[in-house]
N, C-alpha and C positions, 0 to 999 in steps of 0.2 A: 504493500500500500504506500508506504514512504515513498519507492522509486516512483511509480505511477503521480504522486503528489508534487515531487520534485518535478518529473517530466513536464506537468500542466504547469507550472510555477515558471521553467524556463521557459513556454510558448506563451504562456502571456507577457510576461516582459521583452523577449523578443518582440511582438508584437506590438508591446506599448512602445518599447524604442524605436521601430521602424517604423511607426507613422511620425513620432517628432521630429525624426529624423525627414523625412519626406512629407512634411507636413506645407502646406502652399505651396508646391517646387512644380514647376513647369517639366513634364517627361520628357517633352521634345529637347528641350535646351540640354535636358541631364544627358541623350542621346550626343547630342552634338557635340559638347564638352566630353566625351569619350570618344567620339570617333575622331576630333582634332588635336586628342592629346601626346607630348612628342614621348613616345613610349621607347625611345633610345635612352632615356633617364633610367628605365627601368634594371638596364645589366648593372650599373656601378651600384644600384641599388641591392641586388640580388647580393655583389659580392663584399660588399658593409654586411648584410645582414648573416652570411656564414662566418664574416669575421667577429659578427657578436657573439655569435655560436658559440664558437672557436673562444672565446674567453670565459661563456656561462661554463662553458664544457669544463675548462682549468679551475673554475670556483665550485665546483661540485664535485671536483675530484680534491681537494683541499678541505673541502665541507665534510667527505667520505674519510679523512684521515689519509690520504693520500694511499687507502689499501687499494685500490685497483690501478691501471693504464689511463694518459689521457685518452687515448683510443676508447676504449668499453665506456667511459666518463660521458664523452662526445656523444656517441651513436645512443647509450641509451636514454640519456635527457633527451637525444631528438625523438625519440620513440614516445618520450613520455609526451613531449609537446603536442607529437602525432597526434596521440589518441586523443588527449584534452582540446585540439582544435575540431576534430571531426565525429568524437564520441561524445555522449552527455554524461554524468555522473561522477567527472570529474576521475576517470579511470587509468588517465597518465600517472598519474602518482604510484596505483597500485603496481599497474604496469613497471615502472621503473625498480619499483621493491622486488617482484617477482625473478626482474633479468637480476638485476644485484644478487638473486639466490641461484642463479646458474657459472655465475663466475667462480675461477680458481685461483687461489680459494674464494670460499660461496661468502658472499657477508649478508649479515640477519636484517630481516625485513626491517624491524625495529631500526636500526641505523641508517637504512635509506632512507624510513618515512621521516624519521627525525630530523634527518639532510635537509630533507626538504621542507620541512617548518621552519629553519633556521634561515635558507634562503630564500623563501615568500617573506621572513622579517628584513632580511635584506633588502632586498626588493621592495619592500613597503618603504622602507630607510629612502631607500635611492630614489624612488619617485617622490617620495617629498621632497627632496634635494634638487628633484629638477625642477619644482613649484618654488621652491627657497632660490634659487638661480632665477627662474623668468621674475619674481616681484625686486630681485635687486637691479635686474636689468631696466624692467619699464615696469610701469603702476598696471596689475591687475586687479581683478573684480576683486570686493572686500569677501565675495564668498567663497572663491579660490584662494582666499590669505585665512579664514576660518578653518574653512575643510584642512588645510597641508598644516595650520598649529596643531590641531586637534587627530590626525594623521601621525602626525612627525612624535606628538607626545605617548601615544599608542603603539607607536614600534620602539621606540627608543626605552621605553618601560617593556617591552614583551623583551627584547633583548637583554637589557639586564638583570631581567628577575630570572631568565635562562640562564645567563652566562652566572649568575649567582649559586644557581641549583648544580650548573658545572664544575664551580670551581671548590663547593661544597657540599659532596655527594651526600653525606652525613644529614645535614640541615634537610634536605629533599626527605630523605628516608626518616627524620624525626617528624616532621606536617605529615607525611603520608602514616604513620603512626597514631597518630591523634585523631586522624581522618579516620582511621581502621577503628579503634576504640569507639567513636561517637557511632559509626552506621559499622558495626562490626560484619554485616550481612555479606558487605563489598567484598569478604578475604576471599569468598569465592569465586572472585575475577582474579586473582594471583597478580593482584596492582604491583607486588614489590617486584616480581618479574620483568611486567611490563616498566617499572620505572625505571628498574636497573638498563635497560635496554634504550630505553630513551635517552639517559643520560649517558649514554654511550655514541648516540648521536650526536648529541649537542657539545662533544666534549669538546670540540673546533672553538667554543663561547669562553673556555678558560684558559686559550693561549693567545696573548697578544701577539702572536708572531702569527700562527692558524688564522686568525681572525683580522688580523691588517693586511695576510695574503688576499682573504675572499674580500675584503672590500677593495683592494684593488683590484683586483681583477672583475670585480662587478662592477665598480665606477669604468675600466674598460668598456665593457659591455653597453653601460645604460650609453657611455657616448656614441658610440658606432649605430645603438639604436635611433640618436638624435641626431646626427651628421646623415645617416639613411633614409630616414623621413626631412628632412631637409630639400636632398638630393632630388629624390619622388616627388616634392614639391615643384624642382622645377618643369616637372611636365607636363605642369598647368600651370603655372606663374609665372609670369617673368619676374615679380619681384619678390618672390617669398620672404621671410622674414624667422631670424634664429629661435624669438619668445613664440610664434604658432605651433613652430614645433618642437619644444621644448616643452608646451601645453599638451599640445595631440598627443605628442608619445606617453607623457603621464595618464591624459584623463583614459588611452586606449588600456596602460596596462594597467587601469581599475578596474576597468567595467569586462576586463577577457575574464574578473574572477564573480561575476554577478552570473545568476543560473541562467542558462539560455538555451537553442535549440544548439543541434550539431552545426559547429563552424563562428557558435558568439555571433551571429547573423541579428541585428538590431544594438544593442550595446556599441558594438564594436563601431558600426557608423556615427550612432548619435554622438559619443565619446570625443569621435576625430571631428564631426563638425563642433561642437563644443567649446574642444580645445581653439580651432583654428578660429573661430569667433571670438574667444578670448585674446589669441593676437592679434585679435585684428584683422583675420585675412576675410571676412565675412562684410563689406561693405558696396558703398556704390556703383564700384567697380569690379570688382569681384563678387560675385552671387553664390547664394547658398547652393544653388545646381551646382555651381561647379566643386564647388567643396563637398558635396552626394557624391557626388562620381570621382574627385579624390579619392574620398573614404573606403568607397567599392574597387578600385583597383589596389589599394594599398591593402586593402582585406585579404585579397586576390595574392598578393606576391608573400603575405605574411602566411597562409595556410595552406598554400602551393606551396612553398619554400619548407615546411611541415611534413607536409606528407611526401615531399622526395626527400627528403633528409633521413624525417623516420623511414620511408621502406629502404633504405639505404641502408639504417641501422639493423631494420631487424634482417637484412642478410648476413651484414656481418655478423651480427651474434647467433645465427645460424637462427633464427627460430621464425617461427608464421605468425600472420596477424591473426588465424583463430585460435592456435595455442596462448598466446598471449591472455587473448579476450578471456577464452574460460578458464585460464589460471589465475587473472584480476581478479574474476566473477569467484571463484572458489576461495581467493583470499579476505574479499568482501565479505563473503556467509560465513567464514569460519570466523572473522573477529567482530562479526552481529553475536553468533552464537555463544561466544568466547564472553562477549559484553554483558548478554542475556544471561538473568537471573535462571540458575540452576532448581529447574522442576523439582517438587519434595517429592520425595521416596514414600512408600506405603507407609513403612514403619515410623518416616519422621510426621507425617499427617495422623497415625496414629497416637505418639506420644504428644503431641499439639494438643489433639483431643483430651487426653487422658491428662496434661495440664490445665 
């Protein structure tokens, strides 16, 4: 029922973004502005965006403790992006954890999923820092200076209260104690397990050496991501502008984590005209068509770039996109079932009674 509720949850907001997004816009113009756009922009485009790769790949192999290759690092974040740009449920993640337990040596699901909380709080860090960069450059809206405080204090507190539980495994394990005592029911999820595991992930949060490697290498990244949608700008601008896209690329990589259909189809546009209204690029001269049909081919080169990336990856890692799926699927139900309160036994429903 949950998946079925999520699935309706992403089609209506899909939906609800895709009409603001295309809300008063002329179809014929949005045509025209595609069909005259100089789509030679689009190769230097394509090769920024494997060089952002190319550095997420290096920050998540550093996130991973440096136990695998950058190669297997590379190919399977592309697999994960795969699946998250063209499946619903957000099934890159598990995917990713799954190949992490085909590698030699195998590393514990626990430790990739963990990876990966650590660098969606990166990631949350770095896009407010590209909103902290465009309001020092030029005055934006007061509710794009609201949002990125409120943002910016929300990752900055999830990272240190992580990097706090890292650098003192002990402190985790004493709150998770107290936690066990008050709802004692919980021992039957084996939390100290799961914690232990987690904090094996996260241990990247208690080396300032681990942890000023992945923010350079991600501040690499988020650039290539903004110098690339720059680039794509010019193939419909002749005068683009550094704060539009500085904005698009932020408000795009909010809204790829709001529920939606397969491919972020509505989010994803309204986000990049947003941004590019925020610099500015939304005026008399420039029309919201042309900034729709921005949005849609840069959709287009970000989840095309996805899906040859990932099936790229999963040849190298020898494996098929249906293995994949139903190995995700299988680790999905097993850690529902893991979560789920264990059924009482005859006997424990009868001494219940009998108390």
């Amino acid at each position: 029922m949950k998946r079925w509720a999520s699935i309706l949850l992403g089609v209506l907001i899909s939906a609800a973004t895709l009409a603001y997004a295309l809300g008063g816009q002329d179809f014929s113009k949005i045509g025209t502005e595609l069909r005259t756009a100089r789509y030679v922009w689009v190769v230097p485009t394509l090769l920024l965006v494997l060089i952002g790769l190319g550095f997420r790949g290096m920050r998540w192999r550093e996130l991973l403790n440096n136990r695998t290759s950058f190669i297997h690092s590379f190919h399977i974040m592309n697999v994960g992006y795969f699946f998250n740009a063209w499946l619903p449920l957000r099934l890159g993640e598990v995917a990713r954890a799954f190949l992490t337990t085909r590698l030699q040596p195998p590393l514990s699901i626990f430790l990739a999923l963990s990876s990966v909380v650590v660098e969606r709080l990166v990631d949350l860090l770095s896009v407010v820092g590209l909103v902290v960069v465009a309001v020092l450059i030029a005055p934006v809206s007061p509710d794009f200076q609201r949002g990125a405080a409120v943002t910016a204090a929300l990752a900055v507190g999830g990272i240190l209260v992580l990097g706090l539980f890292a650098a003192r495994r002990s402190l985790a394990h004493q709150i998770l104690g107290i936690i066990l005592k008050i709802l004692p029911f919980l021992e039957r999820l084996h939390l100290r397990q799961v914690l232990d595991h987690t904090l094996d992930g996260i241990a990247p949060l208690s080396s300032p050496r681990r942890m000023g490697l992945a923010l350079f290498w991600s501040a690499l990244a988020w650039a290539s991501s903004v110098v690339a949608g720059f680039v794509l700008l010019l193939a419909f601008y002749d005068d683009p502008n550094w704060i539009a896209a500085l904005l698009m690329i932020a408000a795009a990589s909010i809204a790829v984590a709001l529920p939606a259909v397969p491919g972020n189809v509505g989010p994803f546009e309204a986000a990049v005209i947003l941004g590019l209204n925020a610099g500015g690029m939304i005026n008399a001269t420039h029309t919201q068509e042309k900034a729709f049909a921005f949005a849609v081919v840069i959709h287009i080169v970000n989840v095309g770039s996805y899906a040859f990336l990932g099936w790229i990856g999963l040849n190298y890692e020898k494996v098929t996109f249906g293995e994949v799926i139903r190995s995700a699927r299988m680790l999905v139900a097993r850690r529902n079932q893991e979560s789920a309160p264990a059924a009482e036994t005859p006997s424990e429903r009868g001494q219940a009674q009998h108390d």
